[in-house]
C-alpha positions in Angstrom: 0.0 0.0 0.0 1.1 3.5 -1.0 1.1 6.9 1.6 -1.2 9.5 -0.1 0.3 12.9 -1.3 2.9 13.9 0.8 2.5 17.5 0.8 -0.7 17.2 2.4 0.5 14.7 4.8 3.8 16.8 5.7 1.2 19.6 6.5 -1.5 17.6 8.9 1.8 16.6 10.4 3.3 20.2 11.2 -0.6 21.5 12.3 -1.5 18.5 14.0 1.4 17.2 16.0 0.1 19.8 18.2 26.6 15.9 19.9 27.2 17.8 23.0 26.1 20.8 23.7 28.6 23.2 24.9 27.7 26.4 27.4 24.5 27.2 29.3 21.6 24.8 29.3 23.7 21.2 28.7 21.7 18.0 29.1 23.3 15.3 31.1 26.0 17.3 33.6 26.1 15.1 35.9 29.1 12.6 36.2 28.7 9.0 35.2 28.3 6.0 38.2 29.1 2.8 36.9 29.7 -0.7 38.7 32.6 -3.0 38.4 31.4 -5.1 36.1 30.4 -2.6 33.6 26.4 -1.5 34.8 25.5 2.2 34.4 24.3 3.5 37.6 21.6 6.2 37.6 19.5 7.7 40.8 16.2 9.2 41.2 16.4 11.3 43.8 16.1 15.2 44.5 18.1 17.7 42.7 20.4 19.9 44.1 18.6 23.1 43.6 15.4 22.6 44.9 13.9 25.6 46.1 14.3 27.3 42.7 10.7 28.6 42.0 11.3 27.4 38.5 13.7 24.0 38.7 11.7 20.8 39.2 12.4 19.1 42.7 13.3 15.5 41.3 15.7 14.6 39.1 18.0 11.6 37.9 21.6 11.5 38.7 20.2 14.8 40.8 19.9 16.9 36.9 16.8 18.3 35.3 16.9 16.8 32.6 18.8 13.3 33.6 22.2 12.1 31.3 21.7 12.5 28.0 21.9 8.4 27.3 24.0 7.5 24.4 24.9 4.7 22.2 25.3 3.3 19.0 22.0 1.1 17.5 22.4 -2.8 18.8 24.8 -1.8 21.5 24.0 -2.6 25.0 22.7 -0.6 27.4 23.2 -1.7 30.9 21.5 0.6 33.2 20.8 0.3 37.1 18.0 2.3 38.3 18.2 3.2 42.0 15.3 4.4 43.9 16.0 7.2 46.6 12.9 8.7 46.1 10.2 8.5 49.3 7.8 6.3 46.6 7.8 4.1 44.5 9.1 4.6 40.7 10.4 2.8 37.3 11.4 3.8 34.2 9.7 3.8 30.9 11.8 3.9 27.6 9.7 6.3 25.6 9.4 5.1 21.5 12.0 2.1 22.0 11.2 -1.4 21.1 12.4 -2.7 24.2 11.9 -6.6 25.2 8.5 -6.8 26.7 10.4 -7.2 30.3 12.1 -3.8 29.7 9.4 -1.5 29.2 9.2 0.0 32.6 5.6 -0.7 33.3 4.5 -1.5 37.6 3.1 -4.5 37.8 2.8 -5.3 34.1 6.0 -5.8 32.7 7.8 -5.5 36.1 7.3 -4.8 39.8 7.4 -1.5 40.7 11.1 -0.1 42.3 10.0 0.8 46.1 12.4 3.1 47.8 15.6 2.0 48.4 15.5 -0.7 46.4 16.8 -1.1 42.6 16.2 -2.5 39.4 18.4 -3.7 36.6 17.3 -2.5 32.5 19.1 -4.2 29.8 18.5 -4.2 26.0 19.8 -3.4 22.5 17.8 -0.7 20.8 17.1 -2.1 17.4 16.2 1.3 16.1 18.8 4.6 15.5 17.0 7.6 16.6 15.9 10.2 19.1 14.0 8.5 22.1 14.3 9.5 25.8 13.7 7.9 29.5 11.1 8.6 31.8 9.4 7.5 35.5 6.0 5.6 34.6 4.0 8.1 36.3 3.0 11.4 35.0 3.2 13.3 37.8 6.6 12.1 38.2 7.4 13.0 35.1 7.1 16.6 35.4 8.7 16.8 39.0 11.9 16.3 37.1 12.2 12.3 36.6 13.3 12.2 32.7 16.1 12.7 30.0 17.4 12.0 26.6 18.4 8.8 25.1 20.0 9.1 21.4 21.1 6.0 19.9 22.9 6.8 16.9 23.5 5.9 13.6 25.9 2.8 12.6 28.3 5.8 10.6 27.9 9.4 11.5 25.7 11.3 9.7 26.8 14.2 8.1 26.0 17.0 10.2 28.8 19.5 12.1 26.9 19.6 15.3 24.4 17.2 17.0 22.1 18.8 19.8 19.8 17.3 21.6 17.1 20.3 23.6 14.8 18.4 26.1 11.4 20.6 27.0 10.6 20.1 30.2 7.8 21.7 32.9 8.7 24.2 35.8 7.9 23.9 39.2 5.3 26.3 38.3 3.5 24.4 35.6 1.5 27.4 34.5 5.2 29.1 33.1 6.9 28.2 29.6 8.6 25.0 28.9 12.2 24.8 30.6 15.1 23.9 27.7 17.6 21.5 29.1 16.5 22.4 32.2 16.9 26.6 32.4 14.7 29.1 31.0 15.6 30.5 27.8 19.3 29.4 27.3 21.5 30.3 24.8 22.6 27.4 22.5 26.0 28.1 20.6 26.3 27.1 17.4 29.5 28.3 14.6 29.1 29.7 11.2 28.3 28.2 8.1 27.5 24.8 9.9 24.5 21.8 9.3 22.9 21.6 13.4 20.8 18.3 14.0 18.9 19.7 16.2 16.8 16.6 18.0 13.4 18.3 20.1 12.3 16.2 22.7 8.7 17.1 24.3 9.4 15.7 28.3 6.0 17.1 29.6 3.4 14.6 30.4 0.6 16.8 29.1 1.8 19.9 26.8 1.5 20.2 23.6 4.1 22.2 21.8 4.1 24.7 18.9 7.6 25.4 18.1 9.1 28.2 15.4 12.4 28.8 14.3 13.0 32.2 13.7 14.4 32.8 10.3 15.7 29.6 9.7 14.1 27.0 7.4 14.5 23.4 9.3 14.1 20.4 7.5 12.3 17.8 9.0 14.5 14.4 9.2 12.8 12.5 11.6 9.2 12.1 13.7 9.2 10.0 17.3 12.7 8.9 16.0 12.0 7.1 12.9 13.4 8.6 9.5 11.2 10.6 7.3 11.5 11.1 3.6 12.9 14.9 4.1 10.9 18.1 3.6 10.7 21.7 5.0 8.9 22.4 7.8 6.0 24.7 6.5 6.4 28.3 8.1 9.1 26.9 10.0 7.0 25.5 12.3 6.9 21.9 13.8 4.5 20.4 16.2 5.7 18.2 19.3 2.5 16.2 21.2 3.5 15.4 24.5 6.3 12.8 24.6 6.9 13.2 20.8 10.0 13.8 19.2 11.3 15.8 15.3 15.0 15.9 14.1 15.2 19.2 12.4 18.4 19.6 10.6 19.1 23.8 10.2 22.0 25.4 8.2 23.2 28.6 10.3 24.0 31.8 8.5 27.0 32.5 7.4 27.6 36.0 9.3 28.6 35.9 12.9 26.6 37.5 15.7 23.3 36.4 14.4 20.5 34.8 16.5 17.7 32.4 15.9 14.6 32.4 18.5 13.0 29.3 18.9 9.8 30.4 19.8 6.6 28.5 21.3 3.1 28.8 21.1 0.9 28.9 18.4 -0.1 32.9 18.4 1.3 34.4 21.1 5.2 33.2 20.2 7.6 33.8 23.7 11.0 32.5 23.3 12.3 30.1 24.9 15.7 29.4 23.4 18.3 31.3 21.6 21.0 29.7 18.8 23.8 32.1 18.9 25.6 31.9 16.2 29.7 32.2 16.5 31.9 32.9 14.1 33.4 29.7 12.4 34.1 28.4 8.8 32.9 29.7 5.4 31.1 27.1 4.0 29.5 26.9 0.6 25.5 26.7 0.2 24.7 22.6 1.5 23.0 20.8 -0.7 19.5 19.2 0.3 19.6 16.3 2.8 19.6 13.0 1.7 17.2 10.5 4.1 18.1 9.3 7.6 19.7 5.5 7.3 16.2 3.6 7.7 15.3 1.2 10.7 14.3 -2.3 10.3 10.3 -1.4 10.3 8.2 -3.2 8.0 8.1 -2.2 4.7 3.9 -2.9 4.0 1.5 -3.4 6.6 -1.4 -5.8 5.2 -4.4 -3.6 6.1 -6.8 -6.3 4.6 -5.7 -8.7 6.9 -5.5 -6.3 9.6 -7.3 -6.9 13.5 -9.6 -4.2 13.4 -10.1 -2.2 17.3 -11.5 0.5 19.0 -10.4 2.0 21.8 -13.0 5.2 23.2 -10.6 7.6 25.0 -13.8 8.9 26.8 -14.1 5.4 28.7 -10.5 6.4 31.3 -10.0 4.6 33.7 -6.6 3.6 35.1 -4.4 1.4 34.0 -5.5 -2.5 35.3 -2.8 -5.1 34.8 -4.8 -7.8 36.3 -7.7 -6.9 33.8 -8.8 -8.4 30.7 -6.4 -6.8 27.7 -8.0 -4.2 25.0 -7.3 -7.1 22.5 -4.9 -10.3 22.2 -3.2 -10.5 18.7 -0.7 -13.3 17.1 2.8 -11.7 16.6 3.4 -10.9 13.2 -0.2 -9.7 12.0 -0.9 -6.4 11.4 -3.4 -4.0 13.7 -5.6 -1.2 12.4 -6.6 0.8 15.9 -9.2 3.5 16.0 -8.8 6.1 18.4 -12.0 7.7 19.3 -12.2 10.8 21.2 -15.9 11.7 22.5 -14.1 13.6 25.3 -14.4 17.1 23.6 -10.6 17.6 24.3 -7.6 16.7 22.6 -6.0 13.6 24.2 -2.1 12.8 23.9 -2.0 8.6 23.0 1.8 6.8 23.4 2.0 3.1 22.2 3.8 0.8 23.5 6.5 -1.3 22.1 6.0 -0.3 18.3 6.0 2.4 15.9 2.7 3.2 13.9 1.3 4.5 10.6 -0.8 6.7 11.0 -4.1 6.2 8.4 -6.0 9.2 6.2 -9.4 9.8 7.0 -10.6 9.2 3.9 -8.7 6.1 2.4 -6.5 3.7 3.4 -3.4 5.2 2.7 -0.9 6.2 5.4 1.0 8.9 5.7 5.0 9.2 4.9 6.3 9.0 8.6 6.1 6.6 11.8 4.6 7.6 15.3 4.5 6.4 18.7 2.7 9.5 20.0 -0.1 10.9 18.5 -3.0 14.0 19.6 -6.4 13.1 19.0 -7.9 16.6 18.6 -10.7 15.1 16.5 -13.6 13.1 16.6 -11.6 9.8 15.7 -7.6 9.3 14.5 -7.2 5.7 13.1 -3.5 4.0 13.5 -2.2 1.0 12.1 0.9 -1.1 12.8 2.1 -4.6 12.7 2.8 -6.5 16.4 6.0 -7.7 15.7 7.1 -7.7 19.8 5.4 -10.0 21.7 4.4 -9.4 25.3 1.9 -7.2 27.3 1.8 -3.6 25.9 0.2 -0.3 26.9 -2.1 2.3 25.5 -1.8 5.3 27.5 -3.1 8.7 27.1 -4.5 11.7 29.1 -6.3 15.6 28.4 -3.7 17.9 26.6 -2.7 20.3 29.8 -4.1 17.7 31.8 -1.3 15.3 33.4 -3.6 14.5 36.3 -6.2 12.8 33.8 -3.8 9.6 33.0 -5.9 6.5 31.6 -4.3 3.3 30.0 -5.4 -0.2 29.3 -3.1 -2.7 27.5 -3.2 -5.4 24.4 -1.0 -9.1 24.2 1.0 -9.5 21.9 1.5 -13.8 21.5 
């Protein structure tokens, strides 16, 4: 089956969707704990700073956001979560197709880590791209419990600077989006360079309308799976809450400049700066070529297809002892309608697999992969084929709305 017209897809995305970094602002400052025999140690416990009206009081490794996680696709990650929190936590591994025992779920996939206590994740990505880490529970999410994790490419891709900015929610929710944890940083960048710049939304419940000043991004990559390449209309992107865009910019060539990265679909604020240093004359870059792809299926046999509805209105919490939404053989494909009678937008995450997302009008999908999707509508319809087995959730919650969690969970045999 073919995608329909991507122009008209690229644009429902952009509407719809709702490398070190050196100086002020870095993700991942902490220093790195690891065991003898080779484990990566990271702790959830308070931050350093708390008492900043702005800086969320939890954090892992003690950082808003946590290490910045990286590795190369199929390497190992090894990775000991200790609890020093007063509650329990665990830690989901948001847009990775993790082994079923992996995915960070209490009382589904895994018990959940009490305090004091610890628990060991360890897995091979299969997929390169932009994911990130974060505790199970909303609200523990946006007290500061989440962080980057890029897995990279087999060989570099050819870009001068990689940056990773993680949006994340003050201590006062009702304020704009931290950016790697400080309000309104300033991000250097040199001359004449090619910036992947890899967005991460780490709120449980905003939406984001993002702008780049000036600049004309290319979009790369959605919820870290390549995307055949095309500029972002108006410059604008759209992140739902836990979604992810690669973006790859080519600064100006004069020194001194600025870009604003601006949010909020009228009333723009900024909320970042690129600064833009002096550094090489480069010539004009030619357009990018594609993203190396992942090993996703390459057709997904709609005909054949389980057919499900799931009614957003009907949230409950999640029940693991509970029947399953549906029970599906590995290997066949799922078509899964999303239908919101709420009368408010809803943020939906998969679990464990990356999804098409279907017109409204035809069967054709469009030219990009999701895990996270708004429903703003009456009824979104997504399609993918359960190639992981195990017990997989379906969350989602009101846009703005953290406290309105709801989940329920499929098989996978």
């Amino acid at each position: 089956m073919e995608p329909l017209s991507q122009s008209a897809s690229r644009r429902r995305f952009l509407v719809g969707a709702g490398a070190a970094l050196a100086g002020f602002g870095r993700p991942g400052r902490a220093h790195a704990e690891t065991t003898p025999d080779g484990w990566r140690v990271l702790r959830a416990r308070g931050v350093g700073s708390a008492g900043d009206a702005q800086q969320p009081p939890w954090g892992y490794d003690g950082t808003v956001p946590g290490p910045t996680l990286r590795l190369k696709r199929g390497e190992e990650l090894r990775l000991r979560l200790v609890n020093e929190l007063a509650e329990p936590t665990a830690i989901h591994w948001h847009g990775v197709r993790v082994p079923n025992a992996m995915d960070g779920v209490p009382l589904l996939t895994q018990p959940a880590v009490n305090p004091g206590t610890n628990f060991d994740y360890r897995f091979r990505p299969p997929d390169a791209g932009t994911f990130w880490y974060h505790a199970y529970a909303a609200g523990q999410i946006d007290r500061g419990l989440h962080g980057a994790l890029i897995v990279e490419e087999a060989e570099p891709v050819k870009v001068d600077r990689d940056i990773a900015l993680v949006f994340g929610m003050p201590a006062d929710s009702s304020g704009p989006v931290l950016v790697n944890g400080a309000p309104r940083p300033d991000i250097p960048v040199k001359t004449g360079e090619r910036v992947r710049l890899r967005l991460i939304n780490a709120t449980a419940a905003r939406g984001l309308a993002l702008k780049l000043d000036g600049r004309s991004p290319w979009v790369m990559a959605v919820d870290g799976q390549p995307a055949e390449p095309f500029v972002a209309r108006d410059s604008r992107v759209g992140l739902a809450p836990g979604g992810r865009v690669d973006l790859f910019i080519d600064t100006p060539r004069e020194a001194g400049a600025v870009t604003l990265l601006l949010a909020g679909p009228r009333d723009e604020r900024p909320i970042a700066r690129l600064v833009h240093e002096q550094g090489a004359q480069a010539a004009p870059r030619a357009d990018p070529q594609p993203l190396p792809p992942n090993p996703l299926p390459a057709r997904i046999d709609l005909k054949s297809a389980l057919r499900v509805e799931l009614a957003l209105a009907n949230a409950k919490p999640l029940d693991p002892a509970g029947p399953p939404l549906f029970t599906v053989k590995r290997g066949r494909a799922v078509t899964l309608a999303l239908r919101n009678g709420a009368g408010q937008p809803q943020a939906v995450h998969v679990h464990g697999h990356s999804c098409r997302l279907l017109d409204r009008l035809d069967d054709g999908w469009k030219p990009y992969w999701l895990d996270t999707l708004v429903v703003g509508g009456e009824i979104e319809r997504i399609a993918f084929v359960a190639d992981n087995p195990g017990k997989w959730v379906i969350a989602w919650r009101v846009l703005e709305r953290p406290e309105t969690a709801a989940a329920t969970w499929f098989a996978v045999t």
